[in-house]
C-alpha positions in Angstrom: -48.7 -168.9 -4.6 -48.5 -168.8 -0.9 -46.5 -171.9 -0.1 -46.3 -173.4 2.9 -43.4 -175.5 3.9 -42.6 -178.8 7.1 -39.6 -180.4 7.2 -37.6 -182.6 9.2 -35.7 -181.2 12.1 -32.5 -183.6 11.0 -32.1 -181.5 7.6 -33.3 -182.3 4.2 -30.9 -184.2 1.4 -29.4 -182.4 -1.1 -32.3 -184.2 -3.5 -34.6 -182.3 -1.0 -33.3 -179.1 -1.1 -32.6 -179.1 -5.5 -36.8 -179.9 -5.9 -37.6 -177.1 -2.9 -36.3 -175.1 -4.6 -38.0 -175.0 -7.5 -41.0 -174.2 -5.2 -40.3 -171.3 -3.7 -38.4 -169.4 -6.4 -42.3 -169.7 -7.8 -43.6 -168.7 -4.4 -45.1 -165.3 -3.3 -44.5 -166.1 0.0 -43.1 -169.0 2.0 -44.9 -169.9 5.3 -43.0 -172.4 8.1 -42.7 -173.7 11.5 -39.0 -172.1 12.2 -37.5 -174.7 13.4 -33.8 -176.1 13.2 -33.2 -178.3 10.3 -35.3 -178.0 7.1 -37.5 -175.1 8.1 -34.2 -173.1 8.5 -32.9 -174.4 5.0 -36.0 -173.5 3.3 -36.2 -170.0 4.9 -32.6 -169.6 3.8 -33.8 -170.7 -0.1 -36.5 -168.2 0.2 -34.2 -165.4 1.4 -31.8 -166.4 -1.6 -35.0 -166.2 -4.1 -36.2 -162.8 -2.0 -39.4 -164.4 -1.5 -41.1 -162.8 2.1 -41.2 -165.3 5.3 -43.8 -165.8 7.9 -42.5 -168.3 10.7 -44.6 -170.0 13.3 -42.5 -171.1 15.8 -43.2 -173.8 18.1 -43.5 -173.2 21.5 -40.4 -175.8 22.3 -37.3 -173.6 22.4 -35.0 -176.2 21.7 -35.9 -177.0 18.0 -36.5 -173.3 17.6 -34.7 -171.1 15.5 -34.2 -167.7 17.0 -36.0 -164.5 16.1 -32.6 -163.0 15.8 -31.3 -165.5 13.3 -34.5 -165.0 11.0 -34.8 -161.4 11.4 -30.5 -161.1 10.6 -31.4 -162.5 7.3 -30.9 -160.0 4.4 -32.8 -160.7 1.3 -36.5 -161.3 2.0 -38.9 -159.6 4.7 -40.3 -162.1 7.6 -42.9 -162.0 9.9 -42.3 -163.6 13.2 -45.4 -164.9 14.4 -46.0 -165.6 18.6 -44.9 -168.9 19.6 -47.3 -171.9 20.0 -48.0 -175.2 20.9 -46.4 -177.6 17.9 -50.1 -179.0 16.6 -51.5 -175.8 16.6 -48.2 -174.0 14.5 -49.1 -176.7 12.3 -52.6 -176.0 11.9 -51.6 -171.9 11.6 -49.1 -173.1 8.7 -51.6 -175.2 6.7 -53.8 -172.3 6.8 -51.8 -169.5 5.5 -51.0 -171.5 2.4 -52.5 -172.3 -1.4 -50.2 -175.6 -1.0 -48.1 -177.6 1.3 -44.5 -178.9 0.8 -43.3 -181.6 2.9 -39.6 -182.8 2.8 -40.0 -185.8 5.7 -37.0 -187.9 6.7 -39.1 -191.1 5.8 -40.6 -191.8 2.3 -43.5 -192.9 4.0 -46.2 -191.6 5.9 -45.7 -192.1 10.1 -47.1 -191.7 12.8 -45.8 -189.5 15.8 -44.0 -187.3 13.5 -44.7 -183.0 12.8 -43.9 -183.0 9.6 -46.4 -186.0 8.8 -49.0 -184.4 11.0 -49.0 -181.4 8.7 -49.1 -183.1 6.0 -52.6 -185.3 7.3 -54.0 -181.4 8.0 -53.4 -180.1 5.2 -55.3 -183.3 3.5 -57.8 -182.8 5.9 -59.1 -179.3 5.2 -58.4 -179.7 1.3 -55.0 -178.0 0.9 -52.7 -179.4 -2.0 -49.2 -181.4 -0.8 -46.6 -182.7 -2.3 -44.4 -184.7 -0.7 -40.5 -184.7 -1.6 -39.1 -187.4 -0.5 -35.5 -188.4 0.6 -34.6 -189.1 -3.2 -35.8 -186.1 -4.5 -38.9 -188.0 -5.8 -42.2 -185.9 -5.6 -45.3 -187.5 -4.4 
C-alpha cells in the first residue's frame, strides 16, 4: 500500500504516533510533505520499519526539514522531490497514495489548516483517509 501521510507541524501525541505506526509498518511506501513536526516523526517510523520515503517539501523553508536530515537517515531509501507551493505539495501527496493518514492537532475538521486541506483533497478525488486523532481514536 502506498500510504500517504499530513500531520501537524506542532508534533503528534504519543496516541498518534502508537496507531501510525501500525500504518506504515504495513506500507510499501510512505509518501509526506517533509515538514518539521509530524511529517518528520512519520519519516522517522518509516525509516525504523525500512519502508522507502518520497518527501514533498513545501516551498516555505522554515517548516521544512532539510534534504540533508532526510537523506542522513539510515534505514529506508527516499526520494526528495523539488520544492512547491504548500497546496500544490498537498495535491502531489494525495496523488501518490492508495490512502491518506492524517494525525491533525484538532479532532475536528478546520479550516485554514494543511493538514485539513489534505485531508478535503484526498476526499475530493476519492482517496481513502483515516483520521487519527489526538486520542489515538481513528476516524
Amino acid at each position: 500500500m502506498r500510504l500517504s501521510f499530513t500531520g501537524t507541524h506542532r508534533g503528534m501525541t504519543q496516541a498518534q504516533v502508537l496507531s501510525l505506526a501500525d500504518f506504515i509498518a504495513r506500507a510499501s511506501v510512505l509518501v509526506h510533505g517533509a515538514c518539521v513536526g509530524a511529517d518528520d516523526e512519520a519519516d522517522i517510523l518509516a525509516v525504523f520499519f525500512r519502508v522507502p520515503r518520497r518527501a514533498f517539501p513545501s516551498t516555505s523553508a522554515s517548516m521544512r526539514i532539510t534534504n540533508d536530515v532526510l537523506e542522513s537517515r539510515i534505514g529506508s531509501r527516499v526520494f526528495i522531490y523539488p520544492a512547491a507551493p504548500p497546496l500544490v505539495r498537498n495535491r502531489d501527496i494525495v496523488r501518490q497514495s492508495d490512502h491518506l493518514v492524517a494525525c491533525p492537532a484538532q479532532p475536528i475538521e478546520v479550516l485554514r489548516s494543511g493538514t485539513w486541506a489534505t485531508v478535503r483533497e484526498a476526499r475530493r478525488i476519492g482517496i481513502p483517509v483515516t483520521v487519527i486523532t489526538p486520542a489515538g481514536d481513528l476516524t
